[in-house]
N, C-alpha and C positions, 0 to 999 in steps of 0.2 A: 564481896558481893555488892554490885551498887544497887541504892538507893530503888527501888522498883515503883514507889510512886511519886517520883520525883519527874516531873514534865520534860525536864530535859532531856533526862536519857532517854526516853522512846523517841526524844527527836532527835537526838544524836544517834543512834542507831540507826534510824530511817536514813539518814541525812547517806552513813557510811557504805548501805546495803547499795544506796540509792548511786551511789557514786562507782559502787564495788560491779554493782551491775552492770553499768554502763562501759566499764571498763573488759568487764569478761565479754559481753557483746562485741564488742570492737575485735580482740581477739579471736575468737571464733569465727565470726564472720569473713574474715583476714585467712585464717586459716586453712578453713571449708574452702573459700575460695582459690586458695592457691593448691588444696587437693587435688580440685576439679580440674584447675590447670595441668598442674604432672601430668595427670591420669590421660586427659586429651593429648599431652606432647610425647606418651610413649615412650619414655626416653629407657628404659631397660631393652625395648626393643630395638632402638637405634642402636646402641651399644652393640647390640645383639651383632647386626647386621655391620655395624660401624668392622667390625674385630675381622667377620667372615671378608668383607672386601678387603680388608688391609691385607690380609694373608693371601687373600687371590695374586694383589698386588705384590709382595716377594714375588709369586711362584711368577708371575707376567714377567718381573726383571730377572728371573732363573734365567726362562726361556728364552728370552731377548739377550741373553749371553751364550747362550749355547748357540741359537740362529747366527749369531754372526762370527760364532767360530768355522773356520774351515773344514774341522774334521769330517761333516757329516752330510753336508752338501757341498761336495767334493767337487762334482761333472758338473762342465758349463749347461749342460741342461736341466741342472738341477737350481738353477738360478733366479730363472721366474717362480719357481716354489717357493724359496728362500727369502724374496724378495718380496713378496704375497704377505707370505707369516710375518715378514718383520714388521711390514706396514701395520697390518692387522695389531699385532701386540704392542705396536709402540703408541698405533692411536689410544687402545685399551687401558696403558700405561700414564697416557695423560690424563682420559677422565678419569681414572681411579685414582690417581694420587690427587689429583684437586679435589674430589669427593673426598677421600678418606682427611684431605688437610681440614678441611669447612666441618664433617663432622665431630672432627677432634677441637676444632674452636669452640665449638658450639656446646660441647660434653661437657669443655673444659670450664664453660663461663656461667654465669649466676644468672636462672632463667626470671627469679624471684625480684620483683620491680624494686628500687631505691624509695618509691613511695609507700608501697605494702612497709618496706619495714621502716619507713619514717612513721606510719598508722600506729604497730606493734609500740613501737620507742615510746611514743607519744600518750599514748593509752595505761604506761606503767604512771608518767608525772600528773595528766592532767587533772585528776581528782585535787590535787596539792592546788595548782595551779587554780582552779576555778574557785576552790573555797578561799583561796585568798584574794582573788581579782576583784578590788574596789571600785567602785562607780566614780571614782573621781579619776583613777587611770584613763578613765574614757575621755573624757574631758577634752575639747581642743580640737582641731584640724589632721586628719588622715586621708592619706592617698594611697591608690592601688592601681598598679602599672598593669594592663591586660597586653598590652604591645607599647611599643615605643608612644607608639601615636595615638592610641584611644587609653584612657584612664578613667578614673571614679574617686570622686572628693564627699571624702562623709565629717560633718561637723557637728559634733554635739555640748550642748551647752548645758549648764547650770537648773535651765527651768524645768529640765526634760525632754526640749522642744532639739530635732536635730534635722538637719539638710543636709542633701545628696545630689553633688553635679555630676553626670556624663560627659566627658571633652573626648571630641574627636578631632583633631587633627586642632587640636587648642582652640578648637571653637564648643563652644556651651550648646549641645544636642538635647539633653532631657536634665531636665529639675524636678525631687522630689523633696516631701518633707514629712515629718509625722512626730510623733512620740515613741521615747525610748524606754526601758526599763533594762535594771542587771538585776538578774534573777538565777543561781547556783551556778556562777560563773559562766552564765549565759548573757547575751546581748540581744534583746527581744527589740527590734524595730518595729513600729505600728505603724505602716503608712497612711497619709488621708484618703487614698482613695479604698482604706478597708484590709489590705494583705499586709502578714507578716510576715517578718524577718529573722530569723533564727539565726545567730553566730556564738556557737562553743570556742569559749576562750582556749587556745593550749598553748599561749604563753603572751608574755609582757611586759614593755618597759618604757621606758622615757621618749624612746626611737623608734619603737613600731609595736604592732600589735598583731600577734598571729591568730588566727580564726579555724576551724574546723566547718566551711559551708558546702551541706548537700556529698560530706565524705571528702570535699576537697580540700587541700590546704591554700590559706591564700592570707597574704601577706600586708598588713596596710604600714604604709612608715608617716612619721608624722612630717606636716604639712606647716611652716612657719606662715603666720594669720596674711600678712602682706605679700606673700607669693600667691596663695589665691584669691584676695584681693585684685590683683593686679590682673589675674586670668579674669576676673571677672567684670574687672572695669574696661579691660579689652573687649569683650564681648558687649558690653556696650554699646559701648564705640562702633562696632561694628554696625 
């Protein structure tokens, strides 16, 4: 039994509830939503229907084998009938088997996003992850690729104090600056003009640093000081 007036443990409790929670949120929320998806994509009744057309389609290639036996439209005036039905069935024959092929891809493949379960993955480590992510990993020069051509340079230093370029097309569009803080494996930006910045660490290392912003994931890799130096002395120049 620990200690119960010992200051720690109700902060360590809090600390796990507080982590424990944030973690079942992510889950649920994840969850709930890809509910709501199934439920919208119907797919028991596709199935449903998917089965009924497939077997239309035998009975379509029965028939389009019997039409074009002899037995049964024997008289040359039985030829424009013959020739009527076969068209009819054989066109029937195409859209059904292209339909019944696209619903069976569709049945067959995973409707549930690559993202949703990077969120789920992500949400069992990141409590480990944030309680250990130190304020000196932040440290240094990072960039973040939105396209080839426009990117985002975030630098944070030692005083607290950190800077943020916009490059478009390697020219220098927007500079911000502010104050930082890491607070429960969060990344608290304080801009000068007043707004914050919230980035949930879910992971880290020498080479880049993964973020959690706004539910998206997004990626910064580190930035050597004389490569944006040189962006920025171009800009200058300009």
């Amino acid at each position: 039994m620990p200690n119960t007036s010992d200051i720690k443990v109700w902060k360590d409790i809090l600390t796990e509830l507080k982590t424990n929670s944030e973690a079942n949120e992510v889950v649920i929320t994840e969850i709930k939503e890809e509910i709501s998806l199934q439920e919208q994509r119907n797919k028991r009744e596709v199935k449903k229907l998917y089965e009924k057309v497939k077997a239309q389609t035998e009975d379509l290639e029965t028939l389009l084998a019997r039409l074009k036996s002899d037995e049964l439209f024997a008289l040359p005036s039985d030829e424009p009938t013959r020739e009527s039905f076969m068209k009819s069935v054989e066109e029937r024959l195409e859209n059904s088997r292209q339909l019944v092929d696209y619903a069976r891809s569709l049945l067959d493949s995973t409707t549930t996003s690559t993202e949703t379960f990077e969120r789920l993955r992500r949400s069992k480590k990141e409590p480990a992850v944030r309680a250990t992510f130190p304020r000196q990993a932040l440290l240094g020069n990072w960039i973040h690729y939105f396209t080839k051509d426009m990117f985002t340079c975030q630098c944070f230093w030692d005083d607290d104090e950190f800077k943020e370029y916009d490059f478009r097309d390697n020219k220098l569009v927007e500079e911000r600056s502010g104050k930082f803080r890491v607070e429960d494996g969060k990344v608290l930006m304080d801009y000068s003009e007043g707004k914050t910045a919230v980035y949930t660490v879910t992971g880290y290392s020498d080479d880049c640093l993964d973020y959690l912003i706004n539910k998206t994931p997004i990626r910064f890799d580190y930035m050597p000081e004389d490569l944006l130096n040189n962006l920025l002395e171009e800009n200058v120049k300009k």
